[in-house]
C-alpha positions as CSV (number, residue, x, y, z in Angstrom):
1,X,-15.0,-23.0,-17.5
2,X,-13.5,-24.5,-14.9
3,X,-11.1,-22.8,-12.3
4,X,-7.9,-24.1,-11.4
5,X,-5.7,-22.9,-7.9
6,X,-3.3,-20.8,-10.0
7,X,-6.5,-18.6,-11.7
8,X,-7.6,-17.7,-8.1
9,X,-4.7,-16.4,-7.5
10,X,-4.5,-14.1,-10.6
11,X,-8.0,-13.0,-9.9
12,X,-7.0,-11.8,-6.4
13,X,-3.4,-10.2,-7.6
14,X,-5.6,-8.7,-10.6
15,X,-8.4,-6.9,-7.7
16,X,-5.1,-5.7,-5.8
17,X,-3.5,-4.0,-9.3
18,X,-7.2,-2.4,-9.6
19,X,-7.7,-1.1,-5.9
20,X,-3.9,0.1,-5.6
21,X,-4.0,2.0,-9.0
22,X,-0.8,-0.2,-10.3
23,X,1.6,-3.0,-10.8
24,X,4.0,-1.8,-8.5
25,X,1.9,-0.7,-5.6
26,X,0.3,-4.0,-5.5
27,X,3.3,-5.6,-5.9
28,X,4.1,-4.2,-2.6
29,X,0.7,-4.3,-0.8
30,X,0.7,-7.6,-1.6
31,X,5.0,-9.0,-1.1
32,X,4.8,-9.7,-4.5
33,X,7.9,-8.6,-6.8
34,X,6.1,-6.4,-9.9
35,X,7.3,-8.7,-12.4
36,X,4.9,-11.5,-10.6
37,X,2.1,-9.2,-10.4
38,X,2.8,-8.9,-14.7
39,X,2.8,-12.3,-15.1
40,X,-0.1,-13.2,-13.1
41,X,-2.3,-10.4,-15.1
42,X,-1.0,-11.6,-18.0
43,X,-1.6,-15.4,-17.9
44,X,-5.4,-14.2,-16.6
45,X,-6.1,-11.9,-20.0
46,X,-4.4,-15.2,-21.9
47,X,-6.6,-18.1,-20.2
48,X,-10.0,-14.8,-20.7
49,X,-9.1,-14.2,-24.1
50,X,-10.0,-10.6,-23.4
51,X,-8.0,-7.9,-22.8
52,X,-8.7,-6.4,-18.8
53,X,-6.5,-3.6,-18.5
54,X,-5.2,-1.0,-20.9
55,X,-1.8,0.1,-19.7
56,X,0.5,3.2,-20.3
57,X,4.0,4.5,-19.2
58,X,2.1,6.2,-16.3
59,X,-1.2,4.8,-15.7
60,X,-3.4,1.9,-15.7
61,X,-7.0,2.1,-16.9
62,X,-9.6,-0.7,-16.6
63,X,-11.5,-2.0,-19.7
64,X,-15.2,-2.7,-19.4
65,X,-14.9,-6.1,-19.7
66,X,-12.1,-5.9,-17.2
67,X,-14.3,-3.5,-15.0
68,X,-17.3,-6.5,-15.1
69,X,-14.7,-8.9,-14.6
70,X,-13.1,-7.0,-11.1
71,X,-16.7,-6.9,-9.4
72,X,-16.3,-10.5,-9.1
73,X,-13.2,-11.1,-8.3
74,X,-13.2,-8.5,-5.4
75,X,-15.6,-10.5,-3.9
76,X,-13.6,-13.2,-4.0
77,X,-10.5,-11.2,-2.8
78,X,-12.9,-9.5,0.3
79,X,-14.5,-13.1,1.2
80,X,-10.5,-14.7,1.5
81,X,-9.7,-11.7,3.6
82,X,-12.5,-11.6,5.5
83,X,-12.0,-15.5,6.4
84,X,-8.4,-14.9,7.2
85,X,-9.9,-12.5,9.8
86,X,-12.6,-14.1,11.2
87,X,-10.2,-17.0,12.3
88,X,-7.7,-14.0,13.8
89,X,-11.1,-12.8,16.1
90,X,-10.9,-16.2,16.8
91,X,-7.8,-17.0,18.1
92,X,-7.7,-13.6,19.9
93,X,-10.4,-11.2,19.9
94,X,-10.0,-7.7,20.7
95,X,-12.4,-5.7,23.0
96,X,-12.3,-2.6,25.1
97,X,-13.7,1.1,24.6
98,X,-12.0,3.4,21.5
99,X,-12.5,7.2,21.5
100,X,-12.3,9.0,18.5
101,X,-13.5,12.4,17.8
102,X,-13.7,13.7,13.7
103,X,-14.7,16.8,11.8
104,X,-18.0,16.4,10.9
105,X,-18.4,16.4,6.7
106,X,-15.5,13.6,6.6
107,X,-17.4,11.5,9.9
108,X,-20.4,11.1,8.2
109,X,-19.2,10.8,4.9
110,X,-16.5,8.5,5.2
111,X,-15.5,7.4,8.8
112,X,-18.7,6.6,10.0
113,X,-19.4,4.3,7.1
114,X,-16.1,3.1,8.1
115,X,-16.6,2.6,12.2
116,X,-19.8,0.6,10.7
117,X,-17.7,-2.0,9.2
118,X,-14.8,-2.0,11.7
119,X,-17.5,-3.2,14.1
120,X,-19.0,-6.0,11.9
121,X,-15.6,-7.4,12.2
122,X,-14.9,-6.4,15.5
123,X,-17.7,-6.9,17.7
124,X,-16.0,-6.5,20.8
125,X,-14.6,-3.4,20.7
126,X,-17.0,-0.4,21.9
127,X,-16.4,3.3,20.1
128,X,-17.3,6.3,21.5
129,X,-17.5,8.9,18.2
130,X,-17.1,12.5,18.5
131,X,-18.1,14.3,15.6
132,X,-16.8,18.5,15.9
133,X,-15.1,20.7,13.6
134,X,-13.3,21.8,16.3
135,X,-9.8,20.6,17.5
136,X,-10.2,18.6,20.5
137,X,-6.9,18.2,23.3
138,X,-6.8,14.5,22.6
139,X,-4.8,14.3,25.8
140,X,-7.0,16.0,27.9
141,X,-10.0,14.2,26.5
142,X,-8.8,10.7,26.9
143,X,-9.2,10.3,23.2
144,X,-7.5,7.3,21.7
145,X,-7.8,8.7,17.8
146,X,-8.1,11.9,16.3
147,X,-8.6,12.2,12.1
148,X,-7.2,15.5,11.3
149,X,-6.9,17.6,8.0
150,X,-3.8,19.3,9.0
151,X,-0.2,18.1,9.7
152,X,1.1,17.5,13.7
153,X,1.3,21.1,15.3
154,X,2.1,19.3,18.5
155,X,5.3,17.4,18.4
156,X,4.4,15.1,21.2
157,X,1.4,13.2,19.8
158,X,2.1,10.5,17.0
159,X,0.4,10.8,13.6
160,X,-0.1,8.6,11.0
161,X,-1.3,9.8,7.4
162,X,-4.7,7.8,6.4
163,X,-5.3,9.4,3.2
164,X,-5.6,12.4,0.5
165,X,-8.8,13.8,-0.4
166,X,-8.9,15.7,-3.6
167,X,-11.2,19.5,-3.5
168,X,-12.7,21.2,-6.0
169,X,-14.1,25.1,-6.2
170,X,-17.9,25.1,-6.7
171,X,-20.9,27.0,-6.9
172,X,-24.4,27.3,-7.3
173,X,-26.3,27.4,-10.6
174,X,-28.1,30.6,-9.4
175,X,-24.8,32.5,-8.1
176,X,-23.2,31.7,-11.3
177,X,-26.3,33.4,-13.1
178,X,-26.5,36.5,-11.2
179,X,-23.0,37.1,-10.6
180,X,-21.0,34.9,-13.2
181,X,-18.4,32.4,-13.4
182,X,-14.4,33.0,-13.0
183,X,-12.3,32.6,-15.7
184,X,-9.1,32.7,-14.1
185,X,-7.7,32.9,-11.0
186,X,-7.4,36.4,-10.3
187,X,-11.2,36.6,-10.3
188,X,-12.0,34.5,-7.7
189,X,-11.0,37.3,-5.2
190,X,-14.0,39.6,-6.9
191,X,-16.2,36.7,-5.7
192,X,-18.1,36.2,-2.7
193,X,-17.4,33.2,-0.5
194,X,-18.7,31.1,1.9
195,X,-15.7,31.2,4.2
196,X,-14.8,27.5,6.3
197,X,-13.4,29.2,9.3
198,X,-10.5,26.2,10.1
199,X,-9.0,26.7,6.8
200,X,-7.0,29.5,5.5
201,X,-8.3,32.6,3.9
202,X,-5.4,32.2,0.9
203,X,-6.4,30.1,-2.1
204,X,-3.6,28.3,-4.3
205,X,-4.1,27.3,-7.8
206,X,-1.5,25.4,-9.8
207,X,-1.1,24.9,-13.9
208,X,1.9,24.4,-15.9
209,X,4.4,24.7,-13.4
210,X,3.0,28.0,-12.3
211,X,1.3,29.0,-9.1
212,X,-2.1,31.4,-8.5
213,X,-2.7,32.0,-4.7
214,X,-5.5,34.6,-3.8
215,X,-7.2,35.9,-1.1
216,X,-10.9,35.0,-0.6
217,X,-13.7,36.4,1.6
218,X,-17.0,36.5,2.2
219,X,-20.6,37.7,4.2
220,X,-20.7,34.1,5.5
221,X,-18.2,32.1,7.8
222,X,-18.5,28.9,9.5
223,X,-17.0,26.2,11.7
224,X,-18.9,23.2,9.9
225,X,-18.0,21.9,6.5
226,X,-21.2,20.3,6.0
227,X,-22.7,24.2,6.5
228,X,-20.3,25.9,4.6
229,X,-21.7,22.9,1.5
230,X,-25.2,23.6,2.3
231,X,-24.7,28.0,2.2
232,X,-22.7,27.1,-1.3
233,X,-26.0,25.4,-2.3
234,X,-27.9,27.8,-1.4
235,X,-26.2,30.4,-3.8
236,X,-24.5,32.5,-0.8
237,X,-21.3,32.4,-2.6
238,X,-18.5,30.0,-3.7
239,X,-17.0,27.3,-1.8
240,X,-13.4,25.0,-1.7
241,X,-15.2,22.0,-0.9
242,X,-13.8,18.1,-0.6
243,X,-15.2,16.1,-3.8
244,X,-16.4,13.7,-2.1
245,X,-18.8,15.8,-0.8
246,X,-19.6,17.6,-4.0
247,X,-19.4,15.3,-6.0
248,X,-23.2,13.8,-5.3
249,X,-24.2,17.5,-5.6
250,X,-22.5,17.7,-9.2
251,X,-24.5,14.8,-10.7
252,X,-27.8,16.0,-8.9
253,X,-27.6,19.6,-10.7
254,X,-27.1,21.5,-7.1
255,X,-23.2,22.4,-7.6
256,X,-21.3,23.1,-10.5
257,X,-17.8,23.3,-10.6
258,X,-15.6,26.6,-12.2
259,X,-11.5,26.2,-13.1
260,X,-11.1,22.8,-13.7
261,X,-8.3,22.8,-15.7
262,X,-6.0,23.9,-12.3
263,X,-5.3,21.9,-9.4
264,X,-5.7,22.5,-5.8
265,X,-4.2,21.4,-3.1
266,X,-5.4,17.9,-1.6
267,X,-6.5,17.6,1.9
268,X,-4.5,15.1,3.7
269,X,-5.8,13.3,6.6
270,X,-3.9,11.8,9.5
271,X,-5.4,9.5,12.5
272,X,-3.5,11.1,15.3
273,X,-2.7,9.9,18.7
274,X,-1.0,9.9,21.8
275,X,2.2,8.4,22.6
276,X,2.3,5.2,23.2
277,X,-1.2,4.5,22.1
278,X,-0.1,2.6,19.0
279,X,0.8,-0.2,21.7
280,X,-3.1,-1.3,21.8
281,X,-3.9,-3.7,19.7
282,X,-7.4,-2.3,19.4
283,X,-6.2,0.9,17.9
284,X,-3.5,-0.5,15.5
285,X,-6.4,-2.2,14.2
286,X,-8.1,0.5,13.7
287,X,-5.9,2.6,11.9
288,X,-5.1,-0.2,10.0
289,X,-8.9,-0.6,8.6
290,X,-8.9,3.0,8.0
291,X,-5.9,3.1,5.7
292,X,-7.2,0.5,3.4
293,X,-10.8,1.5,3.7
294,X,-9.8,4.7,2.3
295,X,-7.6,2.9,-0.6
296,X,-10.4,0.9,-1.4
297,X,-12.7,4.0,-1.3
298,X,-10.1,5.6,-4.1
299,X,-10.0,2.9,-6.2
300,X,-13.6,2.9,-6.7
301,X,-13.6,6.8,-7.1
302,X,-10.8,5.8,-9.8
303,X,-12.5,3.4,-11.5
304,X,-16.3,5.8,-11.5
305,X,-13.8,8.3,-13.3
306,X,-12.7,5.8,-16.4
């Protein structure tokens, strides 16, 4: 079949609709008005024959053909971009030294893997990573970029919100055998927890329009996230832990996960930095990459889901 102009473009609108999670945010990722991004989708599923999306009121959800059909035509989408770009390092290549300091669990789970691509594309620029569950005086420190869990408590730095990360309430296989699972919300505070020391001690549960907050304690408390996963594991107690952490733990038989049916508050995460920093270049480019790294990392969460 062969591939006209026009089709390449609908394949690359049609990765956008996926990786944005609808019409209307790609419409606006991509300066596209939503009724474009329609017709473009459209015309593709007419010139297919198949159908690639199924679409409600609220949500979009890929088919498998359309799933099949996406792997490819991100490709194509990520090689255009990464084109565009190489001819940008061209023109004017950044370079000079970026500090950043992270919470640990989320550096090597996310921002590292990120940093790792940033420099593929950026060569130049040197980073200097500090990885600490502990909140560092950016100032102070000369650090150029902070990822934080927590909104600004200090009015004079800048922040700028990079994504949400969803959390679930595990535990162990072996706690939940000696000491049972919780039914409902008010239980959880008969439990035993593995206590993360930098977030509160109050636990809030939502479902139907009404809200469940408890207290939660516990024989063990710790700085480190990736410490408070591993004492979880290890049956010490339960644990409010980001699901991209658990989630590998879930599949492998080492977690499961109790009250499913309520939500929890998301963790959202901001780069912050100091005044003025958002001047260099360097850093804008940063922030940038992280933004869509963690869209894209979403939309593949999204699509693993379906």
């Amino acid at each position: 079949m062969d591939i006209s102009f026009e089709q390449l473009k609908s394949m690359v609108v049609f990765s956008h609709v996926v990786e944005q999670g609808s019409f209307s945010a790609a419409a606006k990722h991509i300066g596209l008005s939503r009724a474009v991004v329609s017709y473009h989708i459209k015309k593709l599923e007419t010139q297919l024959g198949i159908t690639l999306l199924n679409r409600s009121t609220r949500s979009i959800a890929l088919t498998q053909a359309g799933n099949d059909y996406y792997q490819r035509c991100h490709i194509i989408a990520q090689q255009a971009s990464a084109a565009n770009q190489q001819i940008e390092n061209v023109k004017n290549e950044p370079e000079g030294l970026l500090k950043i300091t992270c919470p640990v669990s989320v550096g090597l789970h996310t921002i590292v893997p990120a940093l790792d691509k940033f420099r593929h594309i950026y060569p130049k620029i040197e980073l200097d990573i500090m990885l600490t569950d502990e909140v560092v005086n950016i100032v102070k420190e000369g650090i150029d970029l902070a990822i934080r869990g927590a909104p600004l408590a200090d009015s004079g730095l800048q922040a700028r919100k990079l994504a949400v990360l969803a959390t679930c309430l595990c535990g162990s296989p072996d706690y939940f055998e000696q000491y049972g699972r919780p039914d409902k919300p008010s239980e959880l505070s008969q439990h035993n927890w593995v206590v993360y020391k930098l977030a509160s001690n109050k636990l809030t549960l939502e479902k139907s329009g009404r809200s469940h907050t408890v207290d939660i304690k516990g024989t063990i408390t710790t700085n480190n996230a990736t410490a408070r996963t591993a004492f979880v594991i290890g049956g010490h107690g339960l644990g409010r832990i980001p699901t991209y952490d658990a989630w590998p733990k879930i599949k492998a038989g080492r977690l499961q996960t109790v009250l499913d049916d309520y939500q929890l508050k998301a963790i959202d995460v901001y780069g912050v930095f100091p005044p003025g920093a958002a001047k260099s270049k360097k850093l804008r480019l940063l922030i940038d990459f992280l933004e869509q790294f963690f869209d894209q990392q979403q939309a593949r969460l999204l699509i693993k889901d379906r």
